[in-house]
C-alpha positions, 0 to 999 in steps of 0.5 A: 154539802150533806142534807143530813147536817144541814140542821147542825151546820145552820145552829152551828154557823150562829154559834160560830157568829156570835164568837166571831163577831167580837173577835172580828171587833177585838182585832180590828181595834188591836190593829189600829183599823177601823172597826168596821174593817173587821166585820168586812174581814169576817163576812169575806172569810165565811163567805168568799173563802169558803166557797172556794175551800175544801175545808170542812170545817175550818172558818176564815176571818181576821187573824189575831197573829197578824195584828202586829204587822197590821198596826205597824203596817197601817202607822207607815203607809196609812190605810189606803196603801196598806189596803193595796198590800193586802191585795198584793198579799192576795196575789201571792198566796194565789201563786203559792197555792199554783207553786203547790207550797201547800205541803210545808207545814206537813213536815210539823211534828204533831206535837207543835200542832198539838201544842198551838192549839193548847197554847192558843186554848191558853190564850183564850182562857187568860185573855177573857179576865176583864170580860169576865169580871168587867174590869179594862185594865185587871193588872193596874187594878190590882196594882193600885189596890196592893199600892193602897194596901187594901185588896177590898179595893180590887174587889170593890171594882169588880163589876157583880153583874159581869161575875153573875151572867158569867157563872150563868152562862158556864154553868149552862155550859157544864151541865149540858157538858155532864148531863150530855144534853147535847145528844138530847133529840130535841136539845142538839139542834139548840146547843149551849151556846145558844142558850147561854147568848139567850139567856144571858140577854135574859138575865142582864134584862132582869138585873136592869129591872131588879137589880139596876146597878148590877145591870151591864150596858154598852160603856162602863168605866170606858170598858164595853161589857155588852157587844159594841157594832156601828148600828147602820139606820141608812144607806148612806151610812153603808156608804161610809163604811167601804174604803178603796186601795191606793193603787198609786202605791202598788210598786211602792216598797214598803208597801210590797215588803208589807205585802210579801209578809203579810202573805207569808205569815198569813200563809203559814197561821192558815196551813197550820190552823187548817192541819190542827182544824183536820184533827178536830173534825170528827169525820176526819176529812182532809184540807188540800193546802195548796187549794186552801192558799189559792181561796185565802188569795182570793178572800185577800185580794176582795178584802183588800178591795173594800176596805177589810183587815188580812184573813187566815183560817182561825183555829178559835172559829174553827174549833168554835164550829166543831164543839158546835155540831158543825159538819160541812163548809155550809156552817162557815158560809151561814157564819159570814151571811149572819154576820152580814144580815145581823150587822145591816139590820140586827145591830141594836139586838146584837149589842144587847149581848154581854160580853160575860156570856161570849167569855163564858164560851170562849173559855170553854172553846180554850179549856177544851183545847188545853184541857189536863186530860191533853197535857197529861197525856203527851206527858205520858208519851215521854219527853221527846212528845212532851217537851216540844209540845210543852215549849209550844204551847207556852212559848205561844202564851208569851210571845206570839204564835209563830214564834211559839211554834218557832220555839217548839221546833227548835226543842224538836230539833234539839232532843232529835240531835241529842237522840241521834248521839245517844243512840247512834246504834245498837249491839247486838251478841252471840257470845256462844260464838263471839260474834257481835253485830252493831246496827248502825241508826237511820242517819249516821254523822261525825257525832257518832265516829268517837262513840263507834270507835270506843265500842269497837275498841271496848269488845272482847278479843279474838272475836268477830265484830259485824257493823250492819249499815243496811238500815241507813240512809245516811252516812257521813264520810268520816263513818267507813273512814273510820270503820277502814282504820279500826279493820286495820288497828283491830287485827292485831287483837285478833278481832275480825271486823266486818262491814255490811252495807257501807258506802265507800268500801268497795268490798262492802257495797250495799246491794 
């Protein structure tokens, strides 16, 4: 950890904080857990796993993408088994990282990479609407009022003080975004962020004295517009916030079923994040996976212990922290100490927040992620960049993430095949002297032996026709089977085939 950044990393761990801090909430609610359980999450990941990181800049804590598993986990075993799971997931991951498995997700194409962070910018951008307009259930809302036929109905719903600390806070955001402020000398150390949490404090503050029923406070409608954390007055109310693993359960099936795919997904959202975080840093530094698998080992099996959700690297926090000025892993250790510091003894100030003003961040994290700028320019890299990238990122917004990624490798994979039998090789001619070379491509397979078989058979008579394997690396047997019968059938048009570089033709041996 650098001196120099020290500053940068210590405003950006707030930062960071402050958006983590609902999401641990968010997902621990999502995951039918108790609330507490993600805070517990969230403390280990910026503290435990950090410490045993080289990532620079990516921050640990509750992972969105296992929600499901989680929920479906916790209604089959109960709390405690399910804790002894997350345990034995821990484990895993320790021996993935020693099996050195850290490599897998370095064979993603960047375009997959590129496309999760805009399908998950996406995701964030359509997942704030209720904190934005202070509306649970938008969809139903909306229903009702066509329903009615009266779309004053919706709008009569929406909460105006959601809407106005909102617009305050993404107004803050773009002029500090336009006007550069965060490259002012004295206003770096106070990013956007913070004074948007400040100010947004401030201002719903002036709506309870001005304006009370514009005023947002913790419950409306059963709907929190302000950020909701236990609020502990006593030791005894600590107490009540730790759970234990059921160790009884440690060979139970299911129970390692959950543990084995809570360790595998896990392990693969965490090497993904930690490949997409390594292109956000500006340093350009890069994470060691298998040492990376090895502390989200460790922060499981300490999470498990206490009573804490799963924890991967989360691409949200991590790009939270670059947009933030974080440089070192420093920024990601203050995240986990503030959490645990404010959580104890800062409850009641913290729940003063409005969600409005962490919605305004966070869709400034996800445009930032899934800007125009992004999806224009892997348009302009043609369709074999953009089409994977395209199929991520939506199939993301649809489904979940893995399988979004899922589907952006099955389109990679597909446009590779239709390219490979596009354009299995290239002529190339000297007419002067009737000579035709083919240069066979990289991979050569039966797709290629029809279109092969009718370019030979289409070349001029009595002329000289060279087929160049030198570049290949593969070669399907069919191929100089192939090339053996059109040698033989193409000497009575007088044409003189060659074959340079081809396995399985004795006399045409590579070197």
């Amino acid at each position: 950890m650098q001196n120099r950044y020290i500053k940068n990393d210590i405003l950006s761990g707030i930062i960071v904080f402050l958006v983590a801090l609902p999401l641990c909430l968010g997902i621990a609610l999502a995951s039918g857990a108790p609330l507490i359980s993600g805070i517990i999450a969230g403390v280990i990941g910026g503290i435990v796993v950090t410490s045993f990181s080289n990532s620079a800049i990516g921050v640990s804590g509750p992972a969105a993408g296992l929600a499901v598993i989680v929920f479906t986990a916790i209604q089959a075993l109960g709390y405690p088994a399910f804790l002894m799971a997350v345990v034995l997931s821990g484990v895993l991951q320790i021996a993935m990282g020693y099996a050195k498995l850290g490599f897998i997700t370095k064979l993603f194409p960047k375009s997959i990479i590129k496309g999760m962070l805009a399908g998950i910018g996406i995701s964030i951008i359509f997942t704030q609407g209720s904190n934005i307009i202070g509306i649970a259930e938008i969809k139903e809302t909306v229903l009702n009022s066509w329903n009615a036929g009266s779309i004053g109905l919706f709008f009569d719903s929406i909460h105006k003080g959601a809407v106005i600390i909102f617009m305050l806070s993404m107004t803050i955001l773009l002029l500090f975004d336009k006007l550069k402020l965060n490259q002012n000398r004295f206003l770096k150390f106070f990013p956007a962020p913070l004074w948007v949490v400040v100010l947004g404090i401030f201002a719903n503050i002036g709506l309870e004295k001005f304006a009370p029923e514009y005023a947002l406070s913790q419950t409306i409608n059963n709907f929190n517009t302000t950020v909701s954390i236990p609020v502990i007055t006593g030791l005894n109310d600590v107490k009540t916030f730790f759970q234990f693993p059921d160790f009884s359960s440690i060979l139970n099936g299911t129970v390692l079923g959950t543990a084995i795919l809570i360790s595998l997904v896990g392990s693969i959202e965490t090497l993904l994040c930690v490949e997409a975080a390594d292109d956000l840093d500006p340093l350009k530094r890069r994470t060691n996976g298998n040492k990376e698998l090895k502390a989200q080992g460790i922060g499981n099996i300490v999470s498990g212990l206490i009573g804490g959700l799963p924890i991967t690297q989360v691409i949200v926090r991590s790009a939270t922290n670059v947009e933030s000025g974080g440089k070192t892993r420093l920024a990601s250790i203050v995240h986990g100490i503030t959490l645990l510091i404010c959580v104890g003894f800062l409850s009641s100030t913290l729940n003063l927040i409005p969600l409005a003003s962490l919605a305004a961040i966070l869709l400034h994290v996800g445009y930032k992620l899934a800007s125009v700028k992004i999806f224009k320019s892997y348009y302009q890299m043609g369709s074999y960049a953009f089409i994977p990238f395209f199929v991520t990122a939506f199939g993301i917004l649809a489904t979940d993430m893995l399988k979004g990624i899922s589907l952006g490798l099955v389109a990679h994979i597909i446009l590779y095949i239709i390219d490979h039998v596009r354009n299995p090789f290239h002529i190339h001619s000297d007419n002067e002297i009737d000579t035709y070379r083919i240069v066979l491509s990289k991979n050569v397979s039966f797709f290629h032996t029809w279109k092969l078989r009718r370019a030979v058979e289409n070349l001029p008579l009595a002329s000289t026709v060279i087929v160049d394997g030198t570049h290949s690396f593969f070669y399907d047997k069919q191929v100089p089977k192939l090339l053996a019968t059109l040698k033989l059938s193409s000497l009575k048009d007088n044409i003189h085939l060659e074959c340079v570089g081809i396995p399985y033709l004795n006399h045409t041996k590579k070197s």
